[in-house]
MISEVEX-693411 format. One record per atom (N, C-alpha, C): residue in one letter; x, y, z. Coordinates in steps of 0.1 Angstrom, whole numbers, plus 5000, padded with zeros to 4 digits. Example, Ala and Ser with C-alpha at 12.3 -4.5 7.8 and 13.67 -1.06 7.14 Angstrom:
BEGIN
A513249435078;A512349555078;A513249675078;S512849785071;S513749895071;S512950005079;
//
This chain:
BEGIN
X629739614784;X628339634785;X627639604772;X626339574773;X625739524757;X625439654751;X625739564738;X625339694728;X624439684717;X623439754711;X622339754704;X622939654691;X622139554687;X622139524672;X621339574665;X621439524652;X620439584643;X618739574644;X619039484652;X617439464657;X616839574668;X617739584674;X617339634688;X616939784683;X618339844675;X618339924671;X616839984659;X616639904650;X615239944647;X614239954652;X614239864662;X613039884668;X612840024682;X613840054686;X613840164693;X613340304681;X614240304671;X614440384660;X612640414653;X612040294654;X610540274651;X609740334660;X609640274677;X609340334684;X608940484686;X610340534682;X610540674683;X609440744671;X609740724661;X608440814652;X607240764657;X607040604658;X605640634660;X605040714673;X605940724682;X605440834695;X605640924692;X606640984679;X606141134677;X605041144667;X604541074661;X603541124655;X602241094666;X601841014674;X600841034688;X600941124696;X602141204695;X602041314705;X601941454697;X602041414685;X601641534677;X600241554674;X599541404677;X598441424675;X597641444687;X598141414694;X597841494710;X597941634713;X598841704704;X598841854708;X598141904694;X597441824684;X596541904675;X595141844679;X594641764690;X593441774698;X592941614686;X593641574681;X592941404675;X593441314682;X593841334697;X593441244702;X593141314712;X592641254724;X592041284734;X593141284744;X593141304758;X593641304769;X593841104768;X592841084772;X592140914776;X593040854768;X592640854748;X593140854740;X594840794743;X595140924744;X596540954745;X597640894761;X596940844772;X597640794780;X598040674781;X597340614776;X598040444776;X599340424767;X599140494754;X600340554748;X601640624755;X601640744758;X602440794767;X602740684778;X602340654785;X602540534797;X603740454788;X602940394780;X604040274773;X605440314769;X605440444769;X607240524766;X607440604780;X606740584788;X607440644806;X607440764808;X606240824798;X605340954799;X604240984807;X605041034820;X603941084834;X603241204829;X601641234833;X601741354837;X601541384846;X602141494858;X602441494872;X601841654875;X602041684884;X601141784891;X601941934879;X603041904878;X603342064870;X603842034854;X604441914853;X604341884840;X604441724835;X604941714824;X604941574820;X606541544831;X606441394830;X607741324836;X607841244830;X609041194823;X609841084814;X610741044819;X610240914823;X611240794828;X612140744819;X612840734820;X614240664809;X614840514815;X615040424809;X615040284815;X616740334811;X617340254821;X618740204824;X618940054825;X618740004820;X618839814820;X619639774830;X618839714842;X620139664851;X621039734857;X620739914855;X621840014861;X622640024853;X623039944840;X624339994836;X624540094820;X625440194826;X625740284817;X626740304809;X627340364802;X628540414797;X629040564797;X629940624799;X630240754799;X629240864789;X629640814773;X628740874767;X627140884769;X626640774774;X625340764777;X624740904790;X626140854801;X625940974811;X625941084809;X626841124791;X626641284789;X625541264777;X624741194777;X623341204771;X622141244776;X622541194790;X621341234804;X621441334807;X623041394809;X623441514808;X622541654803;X622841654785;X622341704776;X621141704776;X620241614779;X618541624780;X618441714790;X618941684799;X618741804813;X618841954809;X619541934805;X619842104798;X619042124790;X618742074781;X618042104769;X616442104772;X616242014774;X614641964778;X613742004790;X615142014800;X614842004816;X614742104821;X615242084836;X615842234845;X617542194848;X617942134841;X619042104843;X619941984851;X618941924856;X619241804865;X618141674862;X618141534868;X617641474866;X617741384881;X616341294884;X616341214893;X616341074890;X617540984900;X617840894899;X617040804906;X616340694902;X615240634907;X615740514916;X614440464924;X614940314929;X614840194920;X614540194911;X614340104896;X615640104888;X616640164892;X617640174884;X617740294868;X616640394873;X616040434862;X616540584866;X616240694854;X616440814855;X615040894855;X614740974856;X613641074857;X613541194855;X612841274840;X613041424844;X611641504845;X611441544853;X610441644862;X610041744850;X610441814843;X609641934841;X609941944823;X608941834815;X609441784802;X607941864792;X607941924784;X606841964773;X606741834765;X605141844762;X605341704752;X605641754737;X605841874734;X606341904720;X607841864723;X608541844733;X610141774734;X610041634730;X608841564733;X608941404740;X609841334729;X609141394716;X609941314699;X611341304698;X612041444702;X612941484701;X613541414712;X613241394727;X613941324734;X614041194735;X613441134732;X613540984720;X614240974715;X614441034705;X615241024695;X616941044700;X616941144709;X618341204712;X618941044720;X618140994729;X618140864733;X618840744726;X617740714716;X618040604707;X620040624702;X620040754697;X621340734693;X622540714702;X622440714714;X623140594719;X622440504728;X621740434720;X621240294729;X620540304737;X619340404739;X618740384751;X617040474751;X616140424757;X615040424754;X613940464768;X613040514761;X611640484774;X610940384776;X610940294766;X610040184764;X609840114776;X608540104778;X608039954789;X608740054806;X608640164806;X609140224821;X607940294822;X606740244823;X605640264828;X604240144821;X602840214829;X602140094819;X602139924823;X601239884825;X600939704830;X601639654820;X603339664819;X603839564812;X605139504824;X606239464814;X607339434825;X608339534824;X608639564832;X609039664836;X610939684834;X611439764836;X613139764836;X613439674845;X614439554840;X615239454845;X615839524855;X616139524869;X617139534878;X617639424885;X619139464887;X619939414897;X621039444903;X621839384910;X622539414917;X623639514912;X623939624912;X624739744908;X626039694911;X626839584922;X628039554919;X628239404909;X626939424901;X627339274891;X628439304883;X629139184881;X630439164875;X631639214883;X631739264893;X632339334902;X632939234913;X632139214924;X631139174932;X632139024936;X633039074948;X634038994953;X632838804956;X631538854960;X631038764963;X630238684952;X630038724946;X628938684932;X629438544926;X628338434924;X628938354916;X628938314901;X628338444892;X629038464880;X627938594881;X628238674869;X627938754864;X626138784861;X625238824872;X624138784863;X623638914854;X624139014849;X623639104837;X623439054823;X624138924825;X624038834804;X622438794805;X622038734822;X620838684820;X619538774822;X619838904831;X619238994830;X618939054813;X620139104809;X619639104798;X618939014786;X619138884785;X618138794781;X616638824784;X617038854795;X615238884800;X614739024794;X615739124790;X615339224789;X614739214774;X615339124766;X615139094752;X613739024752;X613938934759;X612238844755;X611338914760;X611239034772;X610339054777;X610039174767;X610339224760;X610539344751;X609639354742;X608439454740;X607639384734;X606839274732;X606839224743;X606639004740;X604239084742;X604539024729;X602839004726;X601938944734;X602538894747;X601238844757;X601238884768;X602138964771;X602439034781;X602439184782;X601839284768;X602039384772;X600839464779;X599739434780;X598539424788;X598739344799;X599539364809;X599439244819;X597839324835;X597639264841;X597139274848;X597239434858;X598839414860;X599439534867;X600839524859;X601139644869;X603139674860;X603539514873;X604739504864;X605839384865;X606739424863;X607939354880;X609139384880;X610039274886;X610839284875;X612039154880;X613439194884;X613639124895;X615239134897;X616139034897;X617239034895;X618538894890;X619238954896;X619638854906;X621138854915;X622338734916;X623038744918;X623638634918;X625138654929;X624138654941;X625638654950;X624638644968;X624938554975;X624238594990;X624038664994;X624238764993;X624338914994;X623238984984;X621939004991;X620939084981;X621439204985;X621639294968;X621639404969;X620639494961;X619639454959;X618939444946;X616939434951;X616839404965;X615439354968;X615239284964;X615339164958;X615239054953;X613639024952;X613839014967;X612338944975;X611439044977;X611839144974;X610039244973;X609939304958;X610639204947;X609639164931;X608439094928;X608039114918;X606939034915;X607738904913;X608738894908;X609838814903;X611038824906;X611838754921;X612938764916;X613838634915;X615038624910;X615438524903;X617238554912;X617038464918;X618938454924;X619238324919;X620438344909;X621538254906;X622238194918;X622238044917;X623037994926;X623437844918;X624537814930;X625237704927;X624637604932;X624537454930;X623637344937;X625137284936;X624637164947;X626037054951;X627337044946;X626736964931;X627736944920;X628037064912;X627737164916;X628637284910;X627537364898;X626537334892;X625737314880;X625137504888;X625537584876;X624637724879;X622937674880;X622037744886;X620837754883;X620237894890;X618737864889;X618037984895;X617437974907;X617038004917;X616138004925;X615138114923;X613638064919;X612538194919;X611938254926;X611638394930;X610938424947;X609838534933;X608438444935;X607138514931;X606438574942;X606338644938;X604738744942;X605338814959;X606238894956;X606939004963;X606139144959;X606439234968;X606139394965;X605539484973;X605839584972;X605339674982;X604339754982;X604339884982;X602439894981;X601839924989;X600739924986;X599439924997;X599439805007;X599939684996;X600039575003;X601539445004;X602139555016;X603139495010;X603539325014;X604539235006;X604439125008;X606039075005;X606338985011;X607538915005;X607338774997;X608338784988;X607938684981;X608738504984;X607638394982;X608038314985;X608738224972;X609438144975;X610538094965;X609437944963;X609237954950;X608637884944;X609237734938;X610137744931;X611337694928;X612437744926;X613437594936;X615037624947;X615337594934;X615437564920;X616437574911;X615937534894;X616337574887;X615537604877;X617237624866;X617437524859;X618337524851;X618937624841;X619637684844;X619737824833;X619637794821;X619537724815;X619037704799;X617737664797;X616837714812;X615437714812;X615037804818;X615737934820;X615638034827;X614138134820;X614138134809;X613338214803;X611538174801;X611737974798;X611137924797;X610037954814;X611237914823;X610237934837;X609038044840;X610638174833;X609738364834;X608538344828;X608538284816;X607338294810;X606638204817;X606238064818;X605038014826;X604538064841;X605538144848;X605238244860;X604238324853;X605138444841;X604038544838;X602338434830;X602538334828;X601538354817;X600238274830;X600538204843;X599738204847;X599338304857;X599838454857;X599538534862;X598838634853;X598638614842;X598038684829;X596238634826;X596938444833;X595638434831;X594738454843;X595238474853;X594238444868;X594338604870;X595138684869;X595338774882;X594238894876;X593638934885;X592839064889;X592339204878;X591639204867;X591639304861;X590239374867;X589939324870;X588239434877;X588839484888;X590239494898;X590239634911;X591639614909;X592339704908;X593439764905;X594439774920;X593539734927;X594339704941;X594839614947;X593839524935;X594239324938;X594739284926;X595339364918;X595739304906;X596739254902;X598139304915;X599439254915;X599639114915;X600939034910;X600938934910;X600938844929;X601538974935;X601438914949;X600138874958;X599138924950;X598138924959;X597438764952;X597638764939;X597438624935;X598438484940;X599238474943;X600238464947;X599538374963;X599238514974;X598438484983;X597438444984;X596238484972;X595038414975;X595238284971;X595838244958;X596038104955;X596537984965;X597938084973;X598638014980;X599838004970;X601137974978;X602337964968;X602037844965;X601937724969;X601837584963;X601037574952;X599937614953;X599037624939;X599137694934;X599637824934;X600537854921;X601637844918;X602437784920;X603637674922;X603537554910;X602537484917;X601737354907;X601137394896;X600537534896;X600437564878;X601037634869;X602237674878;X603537714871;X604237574864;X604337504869;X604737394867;X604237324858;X602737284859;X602037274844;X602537304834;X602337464830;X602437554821;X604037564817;X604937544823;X606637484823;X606337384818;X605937274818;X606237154811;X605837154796;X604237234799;X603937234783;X604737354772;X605137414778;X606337574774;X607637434771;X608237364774;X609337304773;X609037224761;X607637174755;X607337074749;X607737204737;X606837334737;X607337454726;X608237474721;X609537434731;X611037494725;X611037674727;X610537744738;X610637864733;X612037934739;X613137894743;X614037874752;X614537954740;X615338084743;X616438114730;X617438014727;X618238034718;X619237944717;X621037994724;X621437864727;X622337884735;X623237974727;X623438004712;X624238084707;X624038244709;X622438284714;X622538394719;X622638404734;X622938384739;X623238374755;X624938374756;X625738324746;X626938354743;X627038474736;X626238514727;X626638684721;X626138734732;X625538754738;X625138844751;X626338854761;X626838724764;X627738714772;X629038754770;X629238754756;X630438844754;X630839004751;X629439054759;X629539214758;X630239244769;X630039134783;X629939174799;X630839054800;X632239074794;X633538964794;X634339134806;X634639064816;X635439194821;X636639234813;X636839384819;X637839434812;X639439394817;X640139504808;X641739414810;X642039514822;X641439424834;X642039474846;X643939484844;X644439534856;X645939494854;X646339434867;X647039364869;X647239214879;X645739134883;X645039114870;X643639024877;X643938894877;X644638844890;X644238744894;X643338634903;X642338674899;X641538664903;X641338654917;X642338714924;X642338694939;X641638814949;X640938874957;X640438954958;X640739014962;X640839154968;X641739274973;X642139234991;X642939254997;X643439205009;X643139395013;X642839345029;X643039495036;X644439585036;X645439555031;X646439585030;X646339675021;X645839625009;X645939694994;X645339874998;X644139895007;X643239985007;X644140035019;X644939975029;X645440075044;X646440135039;X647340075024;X648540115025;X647940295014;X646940285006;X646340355000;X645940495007;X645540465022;X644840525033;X646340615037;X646940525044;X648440555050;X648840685037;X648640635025;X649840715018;X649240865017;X647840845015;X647141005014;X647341055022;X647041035036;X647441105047;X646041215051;X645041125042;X643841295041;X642941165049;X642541225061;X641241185070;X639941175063;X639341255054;X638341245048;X638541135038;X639241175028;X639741055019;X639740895027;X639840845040;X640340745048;X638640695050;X637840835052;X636340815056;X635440765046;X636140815036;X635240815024;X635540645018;X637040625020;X636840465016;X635940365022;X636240405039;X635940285047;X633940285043;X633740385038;X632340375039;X631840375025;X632540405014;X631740445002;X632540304990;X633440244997;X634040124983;X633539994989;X633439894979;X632939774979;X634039684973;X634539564980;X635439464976;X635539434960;X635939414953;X636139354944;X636739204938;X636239164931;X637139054925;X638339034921;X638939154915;X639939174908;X640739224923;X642039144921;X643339224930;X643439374927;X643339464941;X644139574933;X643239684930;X641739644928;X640439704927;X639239684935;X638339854935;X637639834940;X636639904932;X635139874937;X634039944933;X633740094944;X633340194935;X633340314941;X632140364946;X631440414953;X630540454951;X630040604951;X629440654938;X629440834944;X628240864948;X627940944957;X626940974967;X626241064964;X624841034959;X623741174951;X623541214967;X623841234976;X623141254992;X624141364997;X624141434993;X624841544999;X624141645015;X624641665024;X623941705033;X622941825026;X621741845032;X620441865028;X619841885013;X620841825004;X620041794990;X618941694989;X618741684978;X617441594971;X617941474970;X617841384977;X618141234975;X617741184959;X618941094953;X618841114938;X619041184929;X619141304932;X619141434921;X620341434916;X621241474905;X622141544896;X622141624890;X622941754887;X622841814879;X623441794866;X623041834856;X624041814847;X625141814847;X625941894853;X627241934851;X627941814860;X626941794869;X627841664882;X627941554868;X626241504860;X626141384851;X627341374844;X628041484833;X629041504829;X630041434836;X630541514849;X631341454856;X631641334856;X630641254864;X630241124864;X630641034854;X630041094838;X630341054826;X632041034831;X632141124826;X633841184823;X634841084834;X634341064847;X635441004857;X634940864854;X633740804847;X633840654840;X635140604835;X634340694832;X635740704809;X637140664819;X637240814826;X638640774834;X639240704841;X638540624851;X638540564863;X638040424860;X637140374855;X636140284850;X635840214843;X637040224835;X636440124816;X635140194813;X635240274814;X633840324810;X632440344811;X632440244821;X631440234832;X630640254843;X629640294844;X628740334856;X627740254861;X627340264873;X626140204873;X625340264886;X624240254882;X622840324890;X622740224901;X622340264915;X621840194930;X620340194928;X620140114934;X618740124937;X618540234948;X620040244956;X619440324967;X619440494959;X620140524947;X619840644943;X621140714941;X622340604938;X623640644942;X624040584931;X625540634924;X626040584912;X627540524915;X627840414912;X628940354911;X629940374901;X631040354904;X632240324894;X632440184904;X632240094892;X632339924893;X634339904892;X634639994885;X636139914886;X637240014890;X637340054897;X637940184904;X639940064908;X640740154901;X642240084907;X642040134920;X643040074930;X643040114940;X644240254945;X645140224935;X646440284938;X645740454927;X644540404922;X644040574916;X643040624926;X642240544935;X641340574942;X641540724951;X642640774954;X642740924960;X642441024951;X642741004939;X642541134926;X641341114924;X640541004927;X639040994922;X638541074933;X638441044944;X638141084955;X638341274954;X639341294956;X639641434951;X638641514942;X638641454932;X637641514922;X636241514925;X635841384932;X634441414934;X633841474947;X635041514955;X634641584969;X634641744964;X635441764956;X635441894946;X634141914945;X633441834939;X632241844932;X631441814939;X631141824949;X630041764962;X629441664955;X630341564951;X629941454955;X630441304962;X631441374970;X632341274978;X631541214995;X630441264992;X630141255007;X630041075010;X630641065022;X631240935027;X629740885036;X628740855031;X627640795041;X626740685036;X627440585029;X626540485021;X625940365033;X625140385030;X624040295039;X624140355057;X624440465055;X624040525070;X622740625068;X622740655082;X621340735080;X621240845075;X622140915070;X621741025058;X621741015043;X621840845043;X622540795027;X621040755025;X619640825028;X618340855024;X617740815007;X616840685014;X616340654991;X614640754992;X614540834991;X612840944991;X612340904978;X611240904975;X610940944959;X610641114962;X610141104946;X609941284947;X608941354958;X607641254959;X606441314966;X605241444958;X605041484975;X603741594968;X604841664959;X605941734961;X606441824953;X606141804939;X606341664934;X606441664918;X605441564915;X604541474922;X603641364922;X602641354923;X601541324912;X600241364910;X599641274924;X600241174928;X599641044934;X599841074948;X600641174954;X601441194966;X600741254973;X600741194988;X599741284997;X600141385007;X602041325006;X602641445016;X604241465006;X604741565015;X606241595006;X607141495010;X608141445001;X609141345010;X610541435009;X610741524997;X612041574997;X612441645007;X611441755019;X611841845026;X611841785041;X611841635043;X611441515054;X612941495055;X613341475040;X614841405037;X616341515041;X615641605036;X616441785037;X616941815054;X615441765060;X615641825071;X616441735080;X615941595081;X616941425081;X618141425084;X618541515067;X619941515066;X620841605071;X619841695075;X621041845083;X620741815098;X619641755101;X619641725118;X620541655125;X620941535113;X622141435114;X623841465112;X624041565106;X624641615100;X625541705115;X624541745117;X624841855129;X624941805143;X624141665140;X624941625157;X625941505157;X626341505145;X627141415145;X627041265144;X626141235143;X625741065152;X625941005138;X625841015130;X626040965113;X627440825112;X628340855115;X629240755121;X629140615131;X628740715143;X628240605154;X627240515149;X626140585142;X624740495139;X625140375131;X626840415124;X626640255116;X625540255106;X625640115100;X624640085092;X623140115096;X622640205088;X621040255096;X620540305081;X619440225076;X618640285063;X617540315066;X617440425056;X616340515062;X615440525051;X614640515050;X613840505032;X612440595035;X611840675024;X610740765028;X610240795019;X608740745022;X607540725004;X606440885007;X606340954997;X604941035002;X603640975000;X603340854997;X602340784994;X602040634992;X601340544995;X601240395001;X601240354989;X602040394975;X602240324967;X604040284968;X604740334980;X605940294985;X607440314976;X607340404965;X608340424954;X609740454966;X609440524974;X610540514982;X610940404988;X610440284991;X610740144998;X610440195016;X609340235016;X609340315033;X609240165043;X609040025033;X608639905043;X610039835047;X610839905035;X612039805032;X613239855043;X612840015049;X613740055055;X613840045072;X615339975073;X615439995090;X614440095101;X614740215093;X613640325098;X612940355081;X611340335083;X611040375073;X609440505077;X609640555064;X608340685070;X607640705058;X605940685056;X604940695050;X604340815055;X604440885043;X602941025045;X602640995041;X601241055048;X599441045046;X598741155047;X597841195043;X596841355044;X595841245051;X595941325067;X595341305075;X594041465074;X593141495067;X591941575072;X592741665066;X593541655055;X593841795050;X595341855048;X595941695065;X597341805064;X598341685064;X599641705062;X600941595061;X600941575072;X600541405073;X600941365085;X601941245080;X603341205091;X603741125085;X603840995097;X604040875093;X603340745102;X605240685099;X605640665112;X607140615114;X606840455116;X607940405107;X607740245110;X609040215110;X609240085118;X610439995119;X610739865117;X612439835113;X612339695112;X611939635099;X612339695088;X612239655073;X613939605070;X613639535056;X614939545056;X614439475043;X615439535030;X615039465016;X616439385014;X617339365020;X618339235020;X617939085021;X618839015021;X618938865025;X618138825037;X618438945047;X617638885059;X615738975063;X615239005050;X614439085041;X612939055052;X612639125053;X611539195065;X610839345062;X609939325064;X608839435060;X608739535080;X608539635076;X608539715090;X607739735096;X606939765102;X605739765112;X605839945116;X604739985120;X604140105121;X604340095136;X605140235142;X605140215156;X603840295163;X602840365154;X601740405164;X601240525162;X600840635163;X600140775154;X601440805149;X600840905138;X602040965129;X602341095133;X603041155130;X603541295131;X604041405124;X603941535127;X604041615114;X605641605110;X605141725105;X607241735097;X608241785107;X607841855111;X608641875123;X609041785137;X608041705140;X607541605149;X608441475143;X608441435128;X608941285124;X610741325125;X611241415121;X612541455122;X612741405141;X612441495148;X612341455161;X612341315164;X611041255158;X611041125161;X612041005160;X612541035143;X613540975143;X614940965150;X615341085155;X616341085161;X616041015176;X615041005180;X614740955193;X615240795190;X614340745182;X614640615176;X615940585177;X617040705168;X618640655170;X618940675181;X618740765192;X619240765201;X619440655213;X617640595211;X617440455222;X618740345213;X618540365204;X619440265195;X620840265202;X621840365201;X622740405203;X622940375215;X622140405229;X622140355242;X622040205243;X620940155238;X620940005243;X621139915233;X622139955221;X622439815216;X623739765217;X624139635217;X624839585223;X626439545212;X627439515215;X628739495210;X628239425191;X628739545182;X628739485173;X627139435167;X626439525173;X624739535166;X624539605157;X623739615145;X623139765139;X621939785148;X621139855140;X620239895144;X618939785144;X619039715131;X618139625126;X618539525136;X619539495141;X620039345151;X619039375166;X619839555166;X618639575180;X617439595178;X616539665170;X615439665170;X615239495168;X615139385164;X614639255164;X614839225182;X616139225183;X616339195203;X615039235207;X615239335206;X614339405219;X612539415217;X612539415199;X610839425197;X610939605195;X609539595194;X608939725194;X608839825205;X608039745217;X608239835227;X608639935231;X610139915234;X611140005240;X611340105232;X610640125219;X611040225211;X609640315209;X608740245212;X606940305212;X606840385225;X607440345240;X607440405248;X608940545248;X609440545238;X610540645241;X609840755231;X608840685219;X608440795213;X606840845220;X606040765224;X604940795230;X604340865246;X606140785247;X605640815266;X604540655271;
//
């Protein structure tokens, strides 16, 4: 994983005092509230309904053990003991004093890691795909170029004022795992004919008020012009896009009113005359980058990929049923013979989707170190991976984290729930999403259907700025304060993958007790009428909407 240079390293180091002397001068009244929020914003300082919230950027998801017992330590120290794992690949803690904020900076920096740019109209934390470098299917590694991006966009002086916040994602495998296409920006590596890497770009994605998928602008874009591209995207969105309504200010909506072709054709401009600049790093940093995220010394990596054998004879030998459940549903193929990617599950029946406590972070930490080369990495869905898991260790891992409730075997079924926080902790929120997800999860829980439903995602925002992905989910659910009270509005038919669809609203909304109900009705028509080898997203497209408006409406 990359590691801070001297550069990087001062300038976080810099960072850090000068936000503690602004927030010192914020708690001796020379500056103002007003004053003081664009600041705070720029280091991923909320203030939320009970206290400040500090976002912490995770680049791309990826961590190291030690870093995990640094998230750890803030929780305890700073916090209530736990922290929330975001859909940005990001951490979050709920209940922060701004006489800590210096101090938690600082505790940061010393190993490698910052608030900078996780809030505020700039660009926002690079994400991608949580099985990169892993990733049986992937055709190279894209975290060397994610991080490239994470460097030029860092501070970059024309961009930190942008219109709205900006978010990019880099993938590089058919397989979106990442949203790709509901970015402002996203960028999938691919191969063309003769073999030559490049990019394909999908601008003006995102969710929202208004949500949109993004169209692919340019099918390929030379990776040793990868940066040059990002920047004529951003700089003709810097100059056109929307600063008088904060509702039309996303790159997507410029995007649509221009039309993709014409802004296409003045991306293209602005590319040619950027290529005349030379602002392209030089290939010799793209090699030091590259050799942070050289995989580790697997043992028998030949590059062949794991056969079903490797995982039955694994299954066979434990002889433990849950252990057998927890594979088929919670590991991911790998590249390497012999290994797999693990996934550990913040979704415990009726917890907080995302949450950790400290003592689990530790853990986490600790079974990296062990299990992992050292490594972890953050889901967008709100779940943490061990990327290099042996196979023939996979039972002792498993063991330990069912210990620790966090073995639960439900990744991408319907209690494997992405919520953001909501009214509970969200100045912006109109209804709760945690106790929607709580109740979700024990309704499911209790009748069993968790298995049968198969792949079924369920995603749940308290507010139409969509932090939860409520568009992106198979079943997704938006509250709203209808006259006073949580009402919530059930939609279907999203999907933030490859075959990426936004969901539709199936018709009045319903309370908290009413949307639990509803959804199960939803699985149940599902379960009855879909056909050999369907999910749920296969049948809801068959059949349309109908048959599921009249099972919920009458």
């Amino acid at each position: 994983m990359y590691r801070y240079d001297q550069y990087d390293q001062a300038m976080v180091d810099a960072r850090v005092e000068e936000f503690r002397d602004q927030c010192a001068r914020r708690l001796d009244g020379s500056l103002s509230e007003d004053q003081f929020k664009p600041l705070r914003l720029m280091n991923g300082l909320y203030l939320q309904l009970h206290a400040y919230m500090l976002r912490v950027a995770i680049p791309y998801g990826t961590l190291s053990g030690a870093q995990m017992h640094a998230l750890a330590d803030i929780a305890d120290r700073y916090d209530r003991g736990y922290g929330h794992f975001t859909t940005r690949q990001n951490i979050q803690y709920n209940w922060i004093r701004l006489e800590d904020a210096g101090d938690i900076l600082a505790d940061l920096a010393k190993v490698e890691m910052h608030a900078i740019q996780t809030s505020g109209n700039c660009i926002r934390n690079i994400s991608s795909d949580h099985f990169a470098g892993a990733a049986a299917d992937e055709v190279t590694d894209p975290r060397p170029y994610a991080e490239l991006l994470r460097q030029w966009s860092s501070f970059h002086p024309e961009f930190m004022y942008l219109p709205r916040k900006f978010k990019i994602a880099v993938i590089a495998s058919p397989k979106d795992r990442a949203a790709m296409r509901l970015h402002d920006i996203g960028i999938s590596i691919i191969r063309d004919e003769s073999g030559e890497l490049g990019a394909a770009f999908y601008v003006g994605g995102g969710m929202g008020r208004t949500p949109m998928i993004a169209p692919c602008i340019r099918d390929f874009v030379p990776l040793d012009q990868l940066v040059t591209y990002a920047e004529a995207c951003l700089r003709v969105y810097n100059r056109h896009g929307r600063r008088d309504n904060k509702y039309k200010a996303r790159i997507k909506i410029l995007v649509h009113e221009l039309g993709a072709e014409e802004y296409a054709r003045q991306v293209e401009e602005e590319f040619a005359h950027l290529l005349e600049q030379g602002i392209e790093p030089p290939f010799a940093e793209l090699e030091r980058i590259r050799g942070f995220f050289a995989d580790p010394a697997f043992v028998d990596n030949d590059g062949e990929t794991p056969d079903a054998q490797d995982l039955s004879g694994a299954i066979e030998a434990s002889g433990d049923d849950g252990f057998a459940r927890w594979v088929r549903r919670n590991t991911h193929p790998h590249k390497a013979r012999g290994y797999v990617s693990a996934v550990i599950s913040l979704k415990p029946v009726g917890g907080i989707p995302g949450d950790a406590s400290a003592a689990q972070m530790r853990l986490m930490g600790d079974l990296a170190s062990e299990y992992s080369f050292d490594e972890c990495r953050v889901m967008h869905t709100q779940n943490i991976v061990l990327p290099h898991v042996e196979i023939a260790r996979l039972h002792a891992l498993y063991a330990t984290l069912a210990e620790a409730g966090l073995g639960t075997p439900n990744l991408d079924q319907v209690d494997d729930i992405i919520a953001c926080p909501g009214l509970d902790y969200c100045s912006l929120a109109n209804a709760r999403s945690i106790p929607v997800a709580q109740k979700l999860s024990e309704r499911f829980a209790a009748t069993g259907k968790g298995d049968a439903l198969g792949e079924l995602k369920l995603k749940i925002s308290g507010c139409i700025n969509a932090c939860g992905h409520h568009h992106a989910g198979h079943i997704g659910i938006l509250g709203v304060d209808r006259k006073g009270t949580e009402n919530y509005q059930l939609l279907l038919g999203g999907s933030e993958a490859e075959d990426v669809s936004l969901g539709k609203i199936t018709g009045p909304g319903f309370d908290e007790a009413g949307i639990v109900d509803a959804v199960e009705t939803v699985a149940d028509l599902y379960l009855d009428r879909r056909e050999e080898g369907e999910r749920f997203l296969d049948t809801y497209r068959r059949l349309g909407m109908e048959p599921f408006k009249e099972a919920l409406y009458g």
